[in-house]
C-alpha positions in Angstrom: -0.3 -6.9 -13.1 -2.7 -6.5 -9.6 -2.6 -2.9 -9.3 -2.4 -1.1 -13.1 -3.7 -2.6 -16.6 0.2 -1.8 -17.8 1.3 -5.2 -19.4 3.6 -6.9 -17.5 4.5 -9.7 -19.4 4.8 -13.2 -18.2 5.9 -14.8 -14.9 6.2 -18.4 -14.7 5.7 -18.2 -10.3 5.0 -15.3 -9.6 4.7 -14.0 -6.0 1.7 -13.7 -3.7 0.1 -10.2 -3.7 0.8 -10.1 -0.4 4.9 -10.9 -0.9 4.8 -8.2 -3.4 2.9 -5.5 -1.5 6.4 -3.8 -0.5 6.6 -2.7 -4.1 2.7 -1.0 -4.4 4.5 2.1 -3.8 6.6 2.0 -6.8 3.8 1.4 -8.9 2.3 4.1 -7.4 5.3 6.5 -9.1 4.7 4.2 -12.2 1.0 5.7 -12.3 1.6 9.3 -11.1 4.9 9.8 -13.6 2.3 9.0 -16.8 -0.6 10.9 -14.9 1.7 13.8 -14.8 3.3 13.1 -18.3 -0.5 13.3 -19.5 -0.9 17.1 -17.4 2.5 18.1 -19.1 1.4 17.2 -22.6 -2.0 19.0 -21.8 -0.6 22.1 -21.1 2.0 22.1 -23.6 -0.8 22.3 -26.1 -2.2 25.0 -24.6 -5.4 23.8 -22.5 -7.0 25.8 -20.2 -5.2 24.8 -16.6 -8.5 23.1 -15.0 -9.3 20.8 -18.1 -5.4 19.9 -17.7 -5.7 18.6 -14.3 -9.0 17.1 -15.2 -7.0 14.9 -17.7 -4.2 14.2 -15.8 -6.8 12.0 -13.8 -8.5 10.6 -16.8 -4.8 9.4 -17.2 -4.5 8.0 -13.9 -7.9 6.0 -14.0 -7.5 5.1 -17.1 -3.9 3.2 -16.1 -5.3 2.1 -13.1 -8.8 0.6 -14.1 -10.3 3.0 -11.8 -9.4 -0.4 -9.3 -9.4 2.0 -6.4 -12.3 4.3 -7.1 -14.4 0.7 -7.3 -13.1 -0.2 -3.8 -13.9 3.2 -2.5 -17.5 2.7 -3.5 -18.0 -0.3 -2.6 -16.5 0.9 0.7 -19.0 3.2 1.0 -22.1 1.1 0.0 -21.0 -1.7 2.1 -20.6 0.8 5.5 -23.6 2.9 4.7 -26.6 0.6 3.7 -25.5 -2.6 5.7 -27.0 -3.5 9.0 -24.8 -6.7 10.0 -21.7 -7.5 9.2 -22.7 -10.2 6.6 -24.6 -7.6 5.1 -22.2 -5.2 4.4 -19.4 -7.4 2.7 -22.7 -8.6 0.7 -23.2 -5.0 -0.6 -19.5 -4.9 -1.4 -19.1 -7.8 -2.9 -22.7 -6.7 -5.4 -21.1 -5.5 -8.3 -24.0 -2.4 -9.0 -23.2 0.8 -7.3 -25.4 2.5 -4.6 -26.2 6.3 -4.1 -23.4 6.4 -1.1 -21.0 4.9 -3.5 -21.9 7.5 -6.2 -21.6 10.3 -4.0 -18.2 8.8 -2.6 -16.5 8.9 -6.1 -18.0 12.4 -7.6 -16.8 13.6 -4.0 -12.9 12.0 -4.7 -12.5 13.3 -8.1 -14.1 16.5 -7.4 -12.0 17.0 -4.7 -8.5 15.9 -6.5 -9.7 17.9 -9.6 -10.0 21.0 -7.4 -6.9 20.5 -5.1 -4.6 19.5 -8.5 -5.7 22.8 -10.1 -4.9 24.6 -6.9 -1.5 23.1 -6.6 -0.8 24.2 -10.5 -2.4 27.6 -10.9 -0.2 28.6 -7.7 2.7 26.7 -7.6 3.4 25.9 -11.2 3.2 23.0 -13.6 6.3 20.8 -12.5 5.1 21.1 -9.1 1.9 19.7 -10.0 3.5 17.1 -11.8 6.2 16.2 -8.8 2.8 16.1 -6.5 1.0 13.6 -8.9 4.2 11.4 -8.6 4.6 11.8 -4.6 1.1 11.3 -3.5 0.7 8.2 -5.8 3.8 6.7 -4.3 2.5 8.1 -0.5 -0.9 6.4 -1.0 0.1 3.1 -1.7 3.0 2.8 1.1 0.2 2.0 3.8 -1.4 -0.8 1.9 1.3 -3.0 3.4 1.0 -2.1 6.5 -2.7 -2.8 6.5 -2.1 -6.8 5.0 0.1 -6.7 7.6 -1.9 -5.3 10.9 -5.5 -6.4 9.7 -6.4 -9.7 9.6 -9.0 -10.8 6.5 -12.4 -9.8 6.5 -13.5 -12.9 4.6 -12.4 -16.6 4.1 -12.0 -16.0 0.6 -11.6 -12.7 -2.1 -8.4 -10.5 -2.8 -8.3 -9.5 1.1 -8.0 -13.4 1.9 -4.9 -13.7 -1.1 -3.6 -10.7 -0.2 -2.9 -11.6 3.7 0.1 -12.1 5.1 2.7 -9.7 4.6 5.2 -9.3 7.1 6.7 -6.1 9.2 9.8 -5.7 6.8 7.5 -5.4 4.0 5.7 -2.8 5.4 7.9 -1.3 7.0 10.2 -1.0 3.7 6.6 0.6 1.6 6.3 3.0 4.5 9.7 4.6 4.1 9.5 4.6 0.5 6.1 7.0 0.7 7.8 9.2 3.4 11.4 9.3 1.6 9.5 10.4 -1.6 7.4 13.2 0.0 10.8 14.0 2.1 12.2 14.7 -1.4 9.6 16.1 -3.1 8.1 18.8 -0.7 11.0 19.1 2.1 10.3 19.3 5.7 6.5 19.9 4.6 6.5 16.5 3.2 6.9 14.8 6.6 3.6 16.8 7.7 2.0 15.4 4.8 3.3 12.0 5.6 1.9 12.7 9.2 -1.6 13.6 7.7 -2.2 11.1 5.3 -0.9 7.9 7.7 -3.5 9.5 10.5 -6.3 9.5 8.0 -5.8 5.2 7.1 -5.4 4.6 10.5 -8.7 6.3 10.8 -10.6 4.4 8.1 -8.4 1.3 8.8 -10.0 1.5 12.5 -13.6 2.3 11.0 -13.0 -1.3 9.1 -12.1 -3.3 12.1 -15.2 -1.7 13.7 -17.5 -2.2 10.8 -16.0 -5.8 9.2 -13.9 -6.8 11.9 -11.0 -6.2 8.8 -9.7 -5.8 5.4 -11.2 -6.9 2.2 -9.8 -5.7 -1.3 -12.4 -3.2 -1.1 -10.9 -1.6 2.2 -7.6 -1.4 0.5 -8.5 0.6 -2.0 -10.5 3.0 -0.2 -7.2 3.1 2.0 -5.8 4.4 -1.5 -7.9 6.8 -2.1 -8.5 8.0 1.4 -4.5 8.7 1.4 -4.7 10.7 -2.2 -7.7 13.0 -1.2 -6.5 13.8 2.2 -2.7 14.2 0.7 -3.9 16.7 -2.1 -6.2 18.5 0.3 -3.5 19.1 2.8 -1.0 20.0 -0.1 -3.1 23.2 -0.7 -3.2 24.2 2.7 0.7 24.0 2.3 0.5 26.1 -0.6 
């Protein structure tokens, strides 16, 4: 329900985001099995390679809302055209989109475009499609672990009703992202594990510094931070 426009159906009590953050990962495979589904389908009908993996994002978006895209932007916005802290969770709260924030989101799609049509031109379709699975899973394990470690950025807002997840939690999501990249790229997975946890930590400590902590905005620029810097490292491997 928080994380994909998938219907859900209806829970009478359903858990705080923050209880539930444990399981982002899985819906992370939810939304990288039909992003893959869609690159499958794509080239089964015989589309040119680079407008497959051009879809297969389309598909992702499309499932997700384009949630974390807006939280990247926002991100960026907030960090780049702020002055004081009050200024720059105004700018990310502002629902328009700035030239930062513009530049942010042609630079993540161009980016996984380019690295998804690497990874399938040289290593083969169900590779691509494994990768679209793993790094969906791998991106969201660390969102727990950031409820958990970073205290709220504001009194209220998804950040504030997202707080308070505990060390199991995230410690169960974090396993999950490196078990699934363990399985789907072998030894080379753990390296990508590696990269991508280094890279959150990095924008994680560039939110203390900047909010003094998380907002739902930092979360999903966490996301997408973890899903360019997993696909760009993937080539590299390949």
């Amino acid at each position: 329900m928080m994380l994909t426009r998938l219907p859900a159906g209806h829970i009478a009590a359903p858990p705080s985001i923050g209880a539930s953050a444990w399981a982002f990962p899985l819906v992370g495979g939810i939304v990288g099995a039909l992003s893959a589904l869609a690159l499958l389908v794509a080239l089964w009908f015989g589309i040119a390679p680079v407008i497959c993996a051009g879809l297969a994002l389309v598909a992702m978006v499309f499932v997700t809302g384009g949630l974390h895209e807006d939280g990247l932007a926002d991100l960026v916005d907030g960090f780049g055209g702020g002055q004081s802290v009050a200024r720059k969770l105004e700018i990310m709260r502002d629902s328009q989109i700035g030239s930062y924030g513009t530049l942010a989101l042609i630079l993540s799609l161009g980016l996984r475009w380019m690295a998804l049509h690497v990874v399938l031109v040289h290593a083969g379709a169900w590779a691509a499609a494994t990768a679209l699975i793993a790094i969906a899973v791998a991106s969201r394990s660390g969102l727990a672990a950031a409820l958990t470690l970073m205290p709220a950025a504001r009194a209220d807002g998804l950040g504030r009703a997202a707080s308070g997840g505990s060390s199991l939690q995230a410690a169960i999501a974090s396993i999950i992202g490196v078990a699934v990249l363990h399985i789907a790229f072998g030894w080379s997975g753990l390296i990508l594990a590696a990269v991508i946890a280094a890279a959150q930590i990095g924008l994680a400590r560039l939110a203390m510094r900047q909010i003094g902590g998380q907002t739902g905005d930092v979360l999903g620029a966490l996301q997408q931070i973890a899903e360019i810097t997993g696909w760009v490292a993937l080539t590299a491997l390949h």
